[in-house]
N, C-alpha and C positions, 0 to 999 in steps of 0.2 A: 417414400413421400406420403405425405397424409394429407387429408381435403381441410383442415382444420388450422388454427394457425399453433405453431410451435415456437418455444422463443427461443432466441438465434445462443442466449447464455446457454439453456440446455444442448443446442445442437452443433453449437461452431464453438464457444467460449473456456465455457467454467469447467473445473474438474468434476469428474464422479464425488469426489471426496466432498466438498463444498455444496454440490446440488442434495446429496444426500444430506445433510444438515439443515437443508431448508425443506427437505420432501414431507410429506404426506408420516411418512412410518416414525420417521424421527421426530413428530410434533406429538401424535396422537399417542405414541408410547410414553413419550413425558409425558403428558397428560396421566396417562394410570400411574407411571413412576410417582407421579406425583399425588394421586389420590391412594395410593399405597401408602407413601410418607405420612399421608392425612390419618390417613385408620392406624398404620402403625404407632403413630405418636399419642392418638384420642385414645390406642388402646393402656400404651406406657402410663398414660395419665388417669385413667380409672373411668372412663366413659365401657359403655357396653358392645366395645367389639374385641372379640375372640382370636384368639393366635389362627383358630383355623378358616377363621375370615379373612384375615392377611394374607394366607396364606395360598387361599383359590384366589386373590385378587393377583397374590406373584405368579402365581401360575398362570396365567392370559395377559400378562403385560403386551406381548408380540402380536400374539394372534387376534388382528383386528379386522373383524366383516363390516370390510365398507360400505357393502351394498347395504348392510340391513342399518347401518348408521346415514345413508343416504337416503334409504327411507322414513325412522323417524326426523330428520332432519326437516323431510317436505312435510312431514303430516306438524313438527312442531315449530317451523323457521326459525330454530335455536340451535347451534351447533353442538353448546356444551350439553345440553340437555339429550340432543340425541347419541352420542357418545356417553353420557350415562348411563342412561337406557340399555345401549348396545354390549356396554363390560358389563349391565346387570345379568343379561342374558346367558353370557356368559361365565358368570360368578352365581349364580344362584343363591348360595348359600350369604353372600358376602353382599346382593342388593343393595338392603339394607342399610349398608355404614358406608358405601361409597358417596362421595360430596359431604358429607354431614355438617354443618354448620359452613360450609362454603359459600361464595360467589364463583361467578364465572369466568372471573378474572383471576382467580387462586390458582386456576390450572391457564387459564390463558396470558397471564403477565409472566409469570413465576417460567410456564416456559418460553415463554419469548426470551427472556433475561440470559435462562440456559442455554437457547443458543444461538444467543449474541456470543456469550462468552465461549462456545465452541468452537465458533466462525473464527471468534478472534483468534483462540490459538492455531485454527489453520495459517492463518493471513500471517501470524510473527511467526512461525517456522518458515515460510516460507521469502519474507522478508529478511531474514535473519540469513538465507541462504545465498541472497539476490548479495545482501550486504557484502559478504564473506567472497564472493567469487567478482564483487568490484574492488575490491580491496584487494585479490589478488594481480587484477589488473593494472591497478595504480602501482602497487610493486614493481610488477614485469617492466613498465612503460616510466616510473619516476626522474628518469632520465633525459627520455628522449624528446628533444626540442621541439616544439612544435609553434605555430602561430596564435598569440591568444586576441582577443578581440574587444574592444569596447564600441558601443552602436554598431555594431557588426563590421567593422574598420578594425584591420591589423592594428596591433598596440603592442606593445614589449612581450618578449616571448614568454611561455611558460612550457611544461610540459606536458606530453599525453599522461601521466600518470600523476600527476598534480591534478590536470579536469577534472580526471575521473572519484579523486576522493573530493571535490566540488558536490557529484553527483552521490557519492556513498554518504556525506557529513548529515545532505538533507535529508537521507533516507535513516540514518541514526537519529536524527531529530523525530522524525514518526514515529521509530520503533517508543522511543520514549516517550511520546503522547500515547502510543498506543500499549506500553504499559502500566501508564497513569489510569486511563480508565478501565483495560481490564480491571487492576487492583483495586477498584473501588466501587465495581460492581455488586450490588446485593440484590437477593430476591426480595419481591414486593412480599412473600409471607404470606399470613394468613390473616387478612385486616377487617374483611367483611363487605359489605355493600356498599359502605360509605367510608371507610376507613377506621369505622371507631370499634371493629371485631364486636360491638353487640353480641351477634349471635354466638360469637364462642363464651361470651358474660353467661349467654345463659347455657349453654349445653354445662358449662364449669360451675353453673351458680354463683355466679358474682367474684371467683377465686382466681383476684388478676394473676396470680404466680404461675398457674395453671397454664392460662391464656399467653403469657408470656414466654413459656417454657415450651408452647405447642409449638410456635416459632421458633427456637432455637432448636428443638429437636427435628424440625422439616428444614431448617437449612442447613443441618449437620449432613441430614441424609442425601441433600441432594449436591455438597461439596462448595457450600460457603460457607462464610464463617459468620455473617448477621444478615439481615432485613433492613427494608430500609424504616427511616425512624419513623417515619409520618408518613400517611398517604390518604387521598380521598380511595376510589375504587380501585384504583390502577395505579402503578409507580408512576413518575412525573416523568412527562414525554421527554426532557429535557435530558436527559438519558439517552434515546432514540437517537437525540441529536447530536449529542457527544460523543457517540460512537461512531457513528456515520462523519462526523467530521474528520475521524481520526483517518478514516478511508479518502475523504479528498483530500486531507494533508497528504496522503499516501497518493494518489492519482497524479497530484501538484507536482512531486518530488519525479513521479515518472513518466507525466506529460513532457516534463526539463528535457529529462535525459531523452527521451524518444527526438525529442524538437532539435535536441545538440547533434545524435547521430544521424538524423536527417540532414540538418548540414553537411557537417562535414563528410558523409556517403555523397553530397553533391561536388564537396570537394573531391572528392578522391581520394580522401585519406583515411578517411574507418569504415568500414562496410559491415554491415549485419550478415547475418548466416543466408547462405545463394546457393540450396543446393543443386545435386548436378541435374538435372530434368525440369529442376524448378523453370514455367514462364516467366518473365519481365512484364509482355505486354501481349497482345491477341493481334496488335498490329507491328510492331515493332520489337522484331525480333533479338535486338540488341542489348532491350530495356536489362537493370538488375533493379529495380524499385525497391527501397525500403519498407517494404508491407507488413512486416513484423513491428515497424516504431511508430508508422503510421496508425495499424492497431491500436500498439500502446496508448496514443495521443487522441485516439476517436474515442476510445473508451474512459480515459482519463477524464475528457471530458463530460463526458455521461455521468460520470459517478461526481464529479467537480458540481456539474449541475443537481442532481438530485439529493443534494444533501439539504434543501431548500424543502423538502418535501416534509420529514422530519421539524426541521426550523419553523414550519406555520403549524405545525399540528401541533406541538408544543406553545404556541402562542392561541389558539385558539379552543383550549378546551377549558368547557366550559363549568365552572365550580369544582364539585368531585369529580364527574366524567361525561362525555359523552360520546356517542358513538360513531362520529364522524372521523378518525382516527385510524380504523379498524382496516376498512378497506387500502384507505391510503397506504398505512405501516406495514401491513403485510407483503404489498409490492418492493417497496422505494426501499427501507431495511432491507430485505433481498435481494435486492437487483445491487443494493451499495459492495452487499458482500460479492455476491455472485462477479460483478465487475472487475474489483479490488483482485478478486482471485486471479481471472484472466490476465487482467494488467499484470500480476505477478508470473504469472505462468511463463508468458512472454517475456518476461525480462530474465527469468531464469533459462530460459532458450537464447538468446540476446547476449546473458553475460557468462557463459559456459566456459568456463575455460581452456576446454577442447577444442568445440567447435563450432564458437561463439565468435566476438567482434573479430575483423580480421584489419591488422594494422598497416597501414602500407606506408614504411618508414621512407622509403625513397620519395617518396611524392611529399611527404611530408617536409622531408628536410630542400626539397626542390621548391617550393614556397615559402618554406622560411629565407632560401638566398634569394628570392627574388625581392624579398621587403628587408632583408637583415640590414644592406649599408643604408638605407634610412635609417634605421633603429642604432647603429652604427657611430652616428653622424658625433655625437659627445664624445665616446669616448675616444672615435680619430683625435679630437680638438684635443682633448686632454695631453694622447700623449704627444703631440705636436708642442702644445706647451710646453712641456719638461725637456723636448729639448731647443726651448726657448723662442718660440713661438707668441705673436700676440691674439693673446686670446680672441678680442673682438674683431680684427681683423680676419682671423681664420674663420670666425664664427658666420660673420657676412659673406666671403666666401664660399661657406660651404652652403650658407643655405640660397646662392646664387645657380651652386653647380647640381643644387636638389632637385630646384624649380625645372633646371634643363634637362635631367634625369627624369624629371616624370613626367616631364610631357615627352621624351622619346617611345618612354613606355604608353602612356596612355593616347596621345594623339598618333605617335608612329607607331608603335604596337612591338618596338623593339624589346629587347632583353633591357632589363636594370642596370647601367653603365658607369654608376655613380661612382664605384672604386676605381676604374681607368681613367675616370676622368680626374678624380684625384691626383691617384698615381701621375698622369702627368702634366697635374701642375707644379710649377716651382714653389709656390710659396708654401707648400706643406714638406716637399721634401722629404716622402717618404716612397717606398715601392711599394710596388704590388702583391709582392710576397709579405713586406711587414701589414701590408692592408688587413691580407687572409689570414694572420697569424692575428692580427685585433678582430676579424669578424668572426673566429669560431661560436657558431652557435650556443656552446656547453658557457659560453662566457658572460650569458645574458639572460639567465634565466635563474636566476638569485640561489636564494634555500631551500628550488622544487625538491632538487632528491630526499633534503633533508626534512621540509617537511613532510611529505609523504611518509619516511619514516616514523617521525613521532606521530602523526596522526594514526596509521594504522597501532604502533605501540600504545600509545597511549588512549586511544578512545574507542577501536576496531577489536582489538584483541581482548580487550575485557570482557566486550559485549558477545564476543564467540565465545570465549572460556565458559560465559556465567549462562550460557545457551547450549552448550553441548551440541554442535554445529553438527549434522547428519547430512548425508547423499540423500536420505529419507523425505522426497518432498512429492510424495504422489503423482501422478499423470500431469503432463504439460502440454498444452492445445495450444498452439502456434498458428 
């Protein structure tokens, strides 16, 4: 424990992998990565830095003293400045041509961009995994009956493995927002103060080819393929935003599922991972609480809300840039990633297919018979009809013997009796065994199996195929 405050993503949450992406070593090293790609390309282009200027600048990418950048920092209240300063000290020879015709946003936009689009492929392999092992769940489960709901009132039955690609479809809707904006991420480049690269006009002498060519050769190096076209000082916040959205679509998708399996864990019929030692409650020793989906859904919500942070900073800057931006995007973008990770993390503990959801088909199918002859209640009439049966008679009938079926259940607290009460009446004319033989469950629950199949065929498996699906999904904090 420390006297200080720690945030609860680094301590309880986010992975190692993810925190390292937004830490300290992974920003500052882009940064020289980046003022490397600067001198490399000024050098390809005919300006006055030396192969062996590059080459002390590769040689210290890593080795960054913080301390001595946390002192010109105080003496200059300039970040990038003092980080200059500090790889000069350490470059001696190479001073000189680091920043050269830059702004501060050349190494601070350019790596934010970098890694956003890090983060992001953390967040799709990881999603991509969450996918994969609900999709194996709707397989296992495409069969099995279950109660489905509207307003939270039983309604025609569906399957447990029909839900569950419910909860996989939304989660392939994300993956595809969230490789529309990866794919269409570019680095801000190297634009200048205001966007119009001036300053590279003249390091080039006026030789747009030049100026235009420095940009493609720093976004060669740092693994895009352009820039973006236009910019005041900094890419357009709007960007910020559209990637962070991509995270609450992503929260949205598993706030659902957390909020589904907390019902039905009050049902009785799916439960999250309970392991053996695990508490319930500090007073009640019986509890099993869904703590892992309530997670899910605390933090869903966090990341659901803070995309709002991104959405005014983009609405409020001002001309080419201003500086109000800085403090906010360095949190709210972090914490979107940081979030989105855990939420994943969770759900990948959650939807294991070892020793993940746990399905209790007994319970399951003992709720289904207690609302089944409601649900029932057409096709008894049906086949009373065929064998010659008047429809509307039977139809007043039966919703005469419905009304007294649910109030036995609801106000006397009996068992659901609607089939014996059928059974013996005369005007239906049928038994109790032909009853059970029209209420099987599997007879009421349409094209689940078969959708479930084509769904994973046709929309699941592609997306695993064209992903190269891996166990590969780093530390998971639960």
């Amino acid at each position: 424990m420390t006297n200080s405050y720690e945030s609860p993503f680094c301590t309880r949450y986010a992975s190692k992998e993810m925190q390292f992406i937004f830490s300290a070593d992974k920003k500052f090293s882009t940064w020289r990565r980046l003022w490397v790609a600067l001198a490399r390309a000024e050098m390809k282009l005919g300006l006055e830095v030396t192969a062996e200027q590059v080459a002390e600048l590769e040689a210290h990418l890593d080795d960054i003293d913080y301390d001595k950048a946390a002192e010109y920092e105080k003496k200059f209240r300039h970040d990038v400045m003092a980080h200059v300063h500090t790889y000069g000290e350490a470059c001696p020879g190479a001073k000189g041509v680091i920043h050269m015709g830059a702004t501060s946003c050349y190494v601070g936009d350019n790596t934010d961009v970098i890694i956003m689009r890090d983060a992001l492929k953390v967040v799709k392999r990881k999603l991509v995994k969450v996918i994969s092992q609900l999709a194996a769940f709707a397989d296992k489960y495409k069969a099995l009956p279950c109660l489905a709901y509207t307003h939270l009132q039983p309604a025609q039955l569906t399957t447990v493995g029909k839900r569950a690609t419910l909860w996989c479809n939304e989660l392939l809707m994300d993956l595809e927002d969230l490789d529309f904006q990866m794919g269409r991420l570019k680095l801000l480049g190297s634009k200048g103060t205001t966007g119009t690269q001036a300053s590279f006009m003249e390091l080039f002498h006026g030789d747009t080819d030049k100026v235009k060519e420095l940009e493609r050769l720093i976004a060669e190096e740092m693994g895009f393929d352009g820039v973006v076209p236009v910019s005041g000082q900094t890419y357009s916040r709007k960007v910020d935003y559209a990637v962070c959205s991509v995270l609450a679509g992503i929260a949205q998708s598993a706030m659902k599922f957390g909020n589904d399996i907390r019902i039905l864990q009050s049902f009785k019929e799916i439960e999250e991972p309970f392991e053996k030692n695990q508490i319930g409650s500090s007073a009640m020793a019986y509890k099993r609480n869904p703590m892992r989906d309530e997670r899910i859904c605390s933090l869903a919500r966090y990341v659901m809300c803070d995309v709002l942070n991104p959405a005014f900073t983009a609405g409020t800057q001002w001309f080419e840039r201003t500086l109000d931006d800085s403090a906010n995007k360095r949190i709210s973008v972090a914490e979107a990633f940081l979030g989105t990770d855990a939420i994943l993390n969770i759900m990948l503990n959650v939807t294991d297919p070892d020793n993940g959801l746990v399905v209790y088909d007994k319970i399951i199918t003992r709720r289904v018979m207690a609302e089944l002859p409601f649900m029932a209640t057409e096709n008894i009439i049906m086949d009373c009809c065929e064998r010659g049966g008047d429809r509307q008679e039977l139809h007043e009938r039966i919703r005469q013997l419905s009304m007294e079926a649910g109030a036995h259940v609801k106000r006397d607290g009996l068992e659901n009796d609607l089939a014996d009460l059928i059974a013996a009446d005369p005007m239906f004319g049928v038994s109790k065994e032909q009853l059970d033989e029209i209420m099987r469950p599997e007879n009421y629950i349409g094209r689940c199996p078969q959708q479930v199949d084509e769904f994973i065929a046709n929309c699941v498996k592609p997306v695993l195929d064209a992903n190269g699906v891996s166990d590969d999904v780093a530390e998971i904090n639960v």
